[in-house]
C-alpha positions in Angstrom: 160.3 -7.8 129.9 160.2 -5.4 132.5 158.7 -2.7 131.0 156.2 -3.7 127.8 155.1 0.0 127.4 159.0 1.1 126.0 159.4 -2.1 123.8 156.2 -0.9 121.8 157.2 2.4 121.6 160.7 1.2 120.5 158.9 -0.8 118.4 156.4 1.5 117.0 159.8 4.0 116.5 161.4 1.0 114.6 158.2 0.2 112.0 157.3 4.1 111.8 161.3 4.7 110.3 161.2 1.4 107.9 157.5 2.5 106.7 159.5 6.4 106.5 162.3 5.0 104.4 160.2 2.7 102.3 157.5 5.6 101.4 161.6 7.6 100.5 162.5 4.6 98.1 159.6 4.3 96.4 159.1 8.4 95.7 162.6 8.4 94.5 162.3 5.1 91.8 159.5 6.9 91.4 161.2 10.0 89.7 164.1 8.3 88.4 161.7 5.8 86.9 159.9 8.7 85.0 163.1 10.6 84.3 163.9 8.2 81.9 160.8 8.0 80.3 160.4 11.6 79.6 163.6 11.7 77.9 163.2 9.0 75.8 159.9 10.9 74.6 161.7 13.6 74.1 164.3 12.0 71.9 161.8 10.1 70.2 159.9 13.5 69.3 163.3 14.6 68.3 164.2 11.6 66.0 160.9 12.3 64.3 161.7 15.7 63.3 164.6 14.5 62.2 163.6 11.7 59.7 163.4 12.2 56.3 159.9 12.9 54.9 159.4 12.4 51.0 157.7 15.7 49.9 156.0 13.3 46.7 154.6 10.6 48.8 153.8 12.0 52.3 150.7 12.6 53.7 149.4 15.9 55.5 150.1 14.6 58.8 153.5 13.6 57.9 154.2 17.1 56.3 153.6 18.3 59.7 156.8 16.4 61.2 158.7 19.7 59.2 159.8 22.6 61.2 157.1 25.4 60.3 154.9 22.6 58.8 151.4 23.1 60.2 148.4 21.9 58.8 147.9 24.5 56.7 150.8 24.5 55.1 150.8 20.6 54.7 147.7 21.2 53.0 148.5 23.7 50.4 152.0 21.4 49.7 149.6 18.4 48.9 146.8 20.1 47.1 149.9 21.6 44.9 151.4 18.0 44.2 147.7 17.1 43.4 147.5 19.9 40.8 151.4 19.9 39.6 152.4 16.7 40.0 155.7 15.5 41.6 158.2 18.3 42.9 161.6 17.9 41.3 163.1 20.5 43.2 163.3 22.1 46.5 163.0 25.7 45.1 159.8 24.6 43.7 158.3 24.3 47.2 158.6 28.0 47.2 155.6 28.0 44.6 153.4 26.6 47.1 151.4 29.3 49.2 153.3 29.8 52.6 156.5 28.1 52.0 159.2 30.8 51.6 163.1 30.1 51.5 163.8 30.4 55.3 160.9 27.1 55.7 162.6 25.2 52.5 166.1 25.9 54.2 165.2 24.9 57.8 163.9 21.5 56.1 166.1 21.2 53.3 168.1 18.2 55.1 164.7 16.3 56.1 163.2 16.4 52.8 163.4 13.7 49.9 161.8 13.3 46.8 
């Protein structure tokens, strides 16, 4: 050990590029590790507009997985099945206050009875 002062420094360089590349590794499992994660949400959020909703049975909240479904519109579709009864067909969703044909077609697929 001749000179002690240049193995610190090489060994401060050494620690200070491992510390460097393990701060790197962890930012970038970091991203990939929410990647994922956000597009499983968003898949999941998709799936759920997609599933089928039973226009008799479902509840406001559920109404609201439908495109154009707010809770308004949820609203007026159970207060009409309150006062109606059961909807037999889609065109009689048009009845309801807000619910036009484009809304019934957008949803036609989704919807059960």
């Amino acid at each position: 050990m001749k000179h002690p002062f240049l193995m610190g420094v090489v060994c401060a360089c050494a620690l200070s590029s491992v510390f460097t590349q393990s701060i790197q590794a962890k930012e970038v499992g970091a991203i990939d590790s929410k990647q994922p994660q956000a597009q499983m949400q968003s898949t999941s959020a998709k799936d759920t507009k997609l599933a089928k909703v039973n226009i008799n049975k479902a509840s406001t909240t559920e109404l609201q997985q439908l495109k154009g479904i707010g809770e308004s519109k949820a609203k007026a579709i159970v207060d009409y099945r309150t006062k109606h009864g059961k909807f037999t067909s889609l065109n009689q969703l048009s009845q309801v206050s807000g619910v036009g044909d484009k809304l019934i077609e957008q949803n036609a697929k989704q919807i059960s009875f």
